[in-house]
N, CA, C and O atoms as a MOPAC input file, in Angstrom:
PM7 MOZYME 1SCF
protein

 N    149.89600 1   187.38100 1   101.10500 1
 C    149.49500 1   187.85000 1    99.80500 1
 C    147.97800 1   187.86000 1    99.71900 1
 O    147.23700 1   187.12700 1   100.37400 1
 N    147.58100 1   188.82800 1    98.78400 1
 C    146.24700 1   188.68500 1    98.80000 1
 C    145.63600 1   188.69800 1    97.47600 1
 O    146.62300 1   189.09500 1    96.85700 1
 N    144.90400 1   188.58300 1    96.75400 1
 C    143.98600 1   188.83500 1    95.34500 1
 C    142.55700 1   189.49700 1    95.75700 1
 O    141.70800 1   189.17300 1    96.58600 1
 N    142.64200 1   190.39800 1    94.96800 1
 C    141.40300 1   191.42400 1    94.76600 1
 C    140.18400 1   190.42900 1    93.98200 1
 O    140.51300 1   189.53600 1    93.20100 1
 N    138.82300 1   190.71700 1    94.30200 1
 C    137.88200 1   189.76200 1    93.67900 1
 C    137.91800 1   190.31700 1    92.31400 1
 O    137.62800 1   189.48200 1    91.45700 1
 N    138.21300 1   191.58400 1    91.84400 1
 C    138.44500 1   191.87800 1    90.38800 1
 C    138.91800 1   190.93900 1    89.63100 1
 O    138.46300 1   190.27700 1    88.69800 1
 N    140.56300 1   191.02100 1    90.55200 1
 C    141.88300 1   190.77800 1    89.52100 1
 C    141.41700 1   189.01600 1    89.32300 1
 O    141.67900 1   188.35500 1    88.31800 1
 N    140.78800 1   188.57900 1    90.37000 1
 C    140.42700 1   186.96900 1    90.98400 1
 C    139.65500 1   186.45500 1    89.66600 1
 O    140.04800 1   185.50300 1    88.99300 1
 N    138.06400 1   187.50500 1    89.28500 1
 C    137.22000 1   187.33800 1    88.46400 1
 C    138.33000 1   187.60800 1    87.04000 1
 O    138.00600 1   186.87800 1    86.10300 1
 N    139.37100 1   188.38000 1    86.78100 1
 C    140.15900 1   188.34400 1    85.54700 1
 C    140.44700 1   187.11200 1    85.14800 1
 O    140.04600 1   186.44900 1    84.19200 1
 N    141.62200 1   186.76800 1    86.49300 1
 C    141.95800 1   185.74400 1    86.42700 1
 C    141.24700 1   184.02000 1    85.89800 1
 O    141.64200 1   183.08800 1    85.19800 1
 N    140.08800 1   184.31800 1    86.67200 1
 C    139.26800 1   183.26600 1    85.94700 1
 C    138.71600 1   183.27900 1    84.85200 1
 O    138.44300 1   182.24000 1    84.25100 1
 N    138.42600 1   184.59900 1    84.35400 1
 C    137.94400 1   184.89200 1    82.59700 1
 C    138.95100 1   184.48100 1    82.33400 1
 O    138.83300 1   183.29700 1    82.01700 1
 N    140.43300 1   184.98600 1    82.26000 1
 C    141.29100 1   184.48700 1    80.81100 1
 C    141.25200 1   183.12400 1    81.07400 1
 O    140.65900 1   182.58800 1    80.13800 1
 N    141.70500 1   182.06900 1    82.14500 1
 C    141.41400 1   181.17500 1    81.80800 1
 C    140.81600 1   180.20300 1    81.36600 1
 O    141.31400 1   179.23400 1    80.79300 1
 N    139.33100 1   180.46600 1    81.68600 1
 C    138.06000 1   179.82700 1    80.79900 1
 C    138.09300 1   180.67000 1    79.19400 1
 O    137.35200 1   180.05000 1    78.43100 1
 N    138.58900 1   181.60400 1    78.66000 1
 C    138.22200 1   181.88800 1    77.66800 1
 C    139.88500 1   181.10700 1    76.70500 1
 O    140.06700 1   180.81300 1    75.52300 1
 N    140.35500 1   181.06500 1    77.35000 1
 C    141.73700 1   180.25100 1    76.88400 1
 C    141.30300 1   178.93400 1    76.64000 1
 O    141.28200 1   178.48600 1    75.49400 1
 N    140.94200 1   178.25200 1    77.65900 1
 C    140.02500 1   176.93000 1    77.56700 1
 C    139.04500 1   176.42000 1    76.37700 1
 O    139.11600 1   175.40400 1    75.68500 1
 N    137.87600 1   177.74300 1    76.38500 1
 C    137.33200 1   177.57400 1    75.41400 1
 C    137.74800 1   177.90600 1    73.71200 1
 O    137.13700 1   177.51100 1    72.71900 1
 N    138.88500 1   178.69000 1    73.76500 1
 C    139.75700 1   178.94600 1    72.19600 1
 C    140.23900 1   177.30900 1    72.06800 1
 O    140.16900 1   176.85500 1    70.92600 1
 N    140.53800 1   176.73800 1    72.73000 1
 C    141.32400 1   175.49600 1    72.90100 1
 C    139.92600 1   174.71500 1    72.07800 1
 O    139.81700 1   174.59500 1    70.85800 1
 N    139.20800 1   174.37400 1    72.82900 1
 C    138.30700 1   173.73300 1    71.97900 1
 C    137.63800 1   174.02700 1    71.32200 1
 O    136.86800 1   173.20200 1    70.83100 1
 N    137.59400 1   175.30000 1    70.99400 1
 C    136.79100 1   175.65900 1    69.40700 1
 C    137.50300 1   175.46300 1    68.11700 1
 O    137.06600 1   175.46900 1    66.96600 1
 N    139.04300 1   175.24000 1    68.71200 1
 C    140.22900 1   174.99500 1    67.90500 1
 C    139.86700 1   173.70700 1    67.41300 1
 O    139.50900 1   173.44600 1    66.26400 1
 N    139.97100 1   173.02500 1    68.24700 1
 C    139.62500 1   171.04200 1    68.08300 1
 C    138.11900 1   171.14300 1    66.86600 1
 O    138.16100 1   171.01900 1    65.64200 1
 N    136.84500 1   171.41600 1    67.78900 1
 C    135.70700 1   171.47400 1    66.89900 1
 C    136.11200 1   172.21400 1    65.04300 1
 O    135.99900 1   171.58100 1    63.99300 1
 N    136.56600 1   173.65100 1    65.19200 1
 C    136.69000 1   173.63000 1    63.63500 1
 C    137.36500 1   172.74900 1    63.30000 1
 O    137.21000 1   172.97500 1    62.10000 1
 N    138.17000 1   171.69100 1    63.31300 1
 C    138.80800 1   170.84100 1    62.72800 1
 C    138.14000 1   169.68300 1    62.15300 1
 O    138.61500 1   168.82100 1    61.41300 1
 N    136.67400 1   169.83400 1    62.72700 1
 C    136.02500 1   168.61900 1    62.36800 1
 C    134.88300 1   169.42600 1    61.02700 1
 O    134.18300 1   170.43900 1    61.02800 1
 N    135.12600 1   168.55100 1    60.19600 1
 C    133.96800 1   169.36700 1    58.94000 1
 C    132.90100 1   169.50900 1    59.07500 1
 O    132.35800 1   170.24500 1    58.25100 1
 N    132.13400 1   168.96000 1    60.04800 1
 C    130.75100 1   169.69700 1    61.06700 1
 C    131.11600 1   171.14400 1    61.18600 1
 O    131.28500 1   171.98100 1    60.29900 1
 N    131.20300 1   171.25200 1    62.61000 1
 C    131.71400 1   172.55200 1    62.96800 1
 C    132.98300 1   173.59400 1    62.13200 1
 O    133.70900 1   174.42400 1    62.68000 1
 N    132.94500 1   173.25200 1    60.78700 1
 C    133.78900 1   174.22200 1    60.55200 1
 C    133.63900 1   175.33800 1    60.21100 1
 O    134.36000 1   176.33500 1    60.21400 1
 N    132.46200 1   175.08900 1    59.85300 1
 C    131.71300 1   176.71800 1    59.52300 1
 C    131.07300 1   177.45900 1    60.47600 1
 O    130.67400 1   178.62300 1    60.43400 1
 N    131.01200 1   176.39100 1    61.59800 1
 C    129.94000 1   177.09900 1    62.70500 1
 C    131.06100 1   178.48100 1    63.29800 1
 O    132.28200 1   178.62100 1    63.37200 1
 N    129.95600 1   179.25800 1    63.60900 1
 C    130.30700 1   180.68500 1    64.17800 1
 C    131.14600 1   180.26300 1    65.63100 1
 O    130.78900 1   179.37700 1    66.40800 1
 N    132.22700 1   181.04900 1    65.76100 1
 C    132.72000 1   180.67900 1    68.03800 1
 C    131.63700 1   180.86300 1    68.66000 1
 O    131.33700 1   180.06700 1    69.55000 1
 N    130.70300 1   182.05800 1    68.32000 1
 C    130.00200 1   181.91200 1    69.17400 1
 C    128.88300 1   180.61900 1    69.44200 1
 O    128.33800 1   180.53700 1    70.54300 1
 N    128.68400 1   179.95600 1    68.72100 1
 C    127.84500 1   178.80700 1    68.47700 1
 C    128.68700 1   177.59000 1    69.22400 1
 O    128.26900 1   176.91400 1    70.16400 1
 N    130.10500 1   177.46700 1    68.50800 1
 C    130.47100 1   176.65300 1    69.26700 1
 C    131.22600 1   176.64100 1    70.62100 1
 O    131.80300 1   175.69100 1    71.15100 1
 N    131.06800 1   178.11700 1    71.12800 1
 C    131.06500 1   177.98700 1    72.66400 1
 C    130.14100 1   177.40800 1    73.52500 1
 O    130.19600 1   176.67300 1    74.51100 1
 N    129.01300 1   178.11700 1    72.67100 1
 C    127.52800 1   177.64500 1    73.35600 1
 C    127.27400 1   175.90100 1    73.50300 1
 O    126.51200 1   175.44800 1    74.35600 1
 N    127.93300 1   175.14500 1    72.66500 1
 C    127.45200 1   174.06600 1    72.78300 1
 C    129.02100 1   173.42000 1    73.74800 1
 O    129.24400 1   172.21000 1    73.79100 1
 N    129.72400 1   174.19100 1    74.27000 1
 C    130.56300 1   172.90000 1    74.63300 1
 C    130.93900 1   172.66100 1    75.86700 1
 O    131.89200 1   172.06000 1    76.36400 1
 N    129.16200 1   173.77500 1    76.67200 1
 C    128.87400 1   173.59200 1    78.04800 1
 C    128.17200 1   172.28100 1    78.02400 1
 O    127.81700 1   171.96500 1    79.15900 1
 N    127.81800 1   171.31700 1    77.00900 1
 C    127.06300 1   170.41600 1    76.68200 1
 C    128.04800 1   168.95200 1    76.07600 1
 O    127.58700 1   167.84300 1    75.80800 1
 N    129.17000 1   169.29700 1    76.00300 1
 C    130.11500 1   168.32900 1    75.61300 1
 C    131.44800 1   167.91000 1    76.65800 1
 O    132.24300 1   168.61700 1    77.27600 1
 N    131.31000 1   166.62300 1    76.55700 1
 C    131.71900 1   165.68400 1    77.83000 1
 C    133.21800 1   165.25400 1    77.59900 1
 O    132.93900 1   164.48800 1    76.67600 1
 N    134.30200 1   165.16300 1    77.68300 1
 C    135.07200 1   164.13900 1    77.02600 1
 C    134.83400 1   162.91500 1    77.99000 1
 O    134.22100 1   162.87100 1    79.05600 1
 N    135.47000 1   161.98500 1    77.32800 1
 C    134.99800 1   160.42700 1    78.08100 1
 C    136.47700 1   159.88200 1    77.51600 1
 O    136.88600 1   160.07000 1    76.37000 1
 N    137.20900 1   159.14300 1    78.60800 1
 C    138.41200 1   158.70900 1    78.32500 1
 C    137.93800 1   157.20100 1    78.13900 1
 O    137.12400 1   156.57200 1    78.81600 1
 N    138.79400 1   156.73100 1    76.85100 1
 C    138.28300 1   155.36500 1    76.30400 1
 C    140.00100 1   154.68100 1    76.21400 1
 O    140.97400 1   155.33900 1    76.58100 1
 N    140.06800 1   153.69000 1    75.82600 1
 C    140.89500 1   152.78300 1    75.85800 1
 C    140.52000 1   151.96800 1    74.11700 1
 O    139.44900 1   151.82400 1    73.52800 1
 N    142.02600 1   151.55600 1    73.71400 1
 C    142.23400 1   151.43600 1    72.09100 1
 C    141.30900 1   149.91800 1    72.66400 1
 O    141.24200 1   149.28100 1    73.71500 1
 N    140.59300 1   149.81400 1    71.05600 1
 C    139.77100 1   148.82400 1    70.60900 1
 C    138.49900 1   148.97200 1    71.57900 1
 O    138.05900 1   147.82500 1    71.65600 1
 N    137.75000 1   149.75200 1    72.29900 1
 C    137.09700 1   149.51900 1    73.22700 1
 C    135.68700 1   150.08100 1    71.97900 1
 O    135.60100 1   150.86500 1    71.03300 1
 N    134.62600 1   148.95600 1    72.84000 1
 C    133.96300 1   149.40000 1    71.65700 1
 C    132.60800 1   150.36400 1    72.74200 1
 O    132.07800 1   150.12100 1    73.82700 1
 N    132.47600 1   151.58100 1    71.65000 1
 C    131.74200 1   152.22600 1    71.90300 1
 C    130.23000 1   152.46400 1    72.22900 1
 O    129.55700 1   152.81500 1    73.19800 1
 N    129.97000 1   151.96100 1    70.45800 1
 C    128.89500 1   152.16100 1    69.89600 1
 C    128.11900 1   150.37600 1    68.98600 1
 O    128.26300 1   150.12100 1    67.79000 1
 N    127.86800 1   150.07200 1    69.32800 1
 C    127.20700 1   148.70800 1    68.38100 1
 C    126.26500 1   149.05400 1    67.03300 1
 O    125.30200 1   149.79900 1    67.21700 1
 N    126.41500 1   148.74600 1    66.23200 1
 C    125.37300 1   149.51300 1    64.69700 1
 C    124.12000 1   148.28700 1    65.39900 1
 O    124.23200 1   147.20600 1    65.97700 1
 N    122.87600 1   149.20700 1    64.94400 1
 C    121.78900 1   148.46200 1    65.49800 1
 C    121.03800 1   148.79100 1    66.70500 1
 O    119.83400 1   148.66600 1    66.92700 1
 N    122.32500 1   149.39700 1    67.71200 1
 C    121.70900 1   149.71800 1    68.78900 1
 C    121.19200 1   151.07400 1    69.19600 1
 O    121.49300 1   151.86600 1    68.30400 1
 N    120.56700 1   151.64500 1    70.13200 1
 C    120.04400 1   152.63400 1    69.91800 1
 C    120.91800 1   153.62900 1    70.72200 1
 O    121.33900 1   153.53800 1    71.87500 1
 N    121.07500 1   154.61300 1    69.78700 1
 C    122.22900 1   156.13300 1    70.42900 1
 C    121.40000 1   156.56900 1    71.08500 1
 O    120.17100 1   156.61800 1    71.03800 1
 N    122.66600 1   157.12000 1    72.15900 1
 C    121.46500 1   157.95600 1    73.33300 1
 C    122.88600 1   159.33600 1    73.61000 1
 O    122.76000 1   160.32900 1    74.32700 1
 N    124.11600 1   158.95600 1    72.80200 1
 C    125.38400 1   160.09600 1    72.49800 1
 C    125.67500 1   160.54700 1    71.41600 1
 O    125.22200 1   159.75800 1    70.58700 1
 N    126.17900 1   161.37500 1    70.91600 1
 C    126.97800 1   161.33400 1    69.58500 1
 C    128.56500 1   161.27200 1    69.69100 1
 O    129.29700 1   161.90900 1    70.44900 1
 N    128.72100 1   160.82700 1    69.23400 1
 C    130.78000 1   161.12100 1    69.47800 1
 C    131.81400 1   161.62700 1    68.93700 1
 O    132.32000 1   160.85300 1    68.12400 1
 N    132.28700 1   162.50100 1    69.03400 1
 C    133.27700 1   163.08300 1    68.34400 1
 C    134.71700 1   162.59300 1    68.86600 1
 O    135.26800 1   162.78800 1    69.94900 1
 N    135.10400 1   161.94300 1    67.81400 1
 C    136.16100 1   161.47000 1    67.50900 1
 C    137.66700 1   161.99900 1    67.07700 1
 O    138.55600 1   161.18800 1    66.82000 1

């Protein structure tokens, strides 16, 4: 079998653009981003990390100095 670099490059658009509907889905949900434009919040979520955490784990200490923001 073979794939054409076209159908190859398709193939990888729908899936990154599927990807990114996925999380623009999540972001409008948060009352930050709910107004923001897709295109805005595509742009930023080459810049957003997830980080797998564990219940009660503490994140953030009040006092100390942020160097993340977190969306929760």
């Amino acid at each position: 079998m073979t794939l054409t670099k076209v159908d190859y490059k398709n193939l990888v658009l729908k899936i990154s653009l599927k990807a990114q509907a996925k999380i623009n889905a999540f972001l409008k949900l948060l009352p930050f981003f709910s107004t923001w434009p897709a295109k805005w919040l595509t742009r930023i979520q080459f810049d957003l990390h997830p980080v797998k955490l564990i219940r009660n784990q503490e994140v953030y200490r009040e006092g100390e100095l942020a160097n993340n923001v977190y969306l929760i």
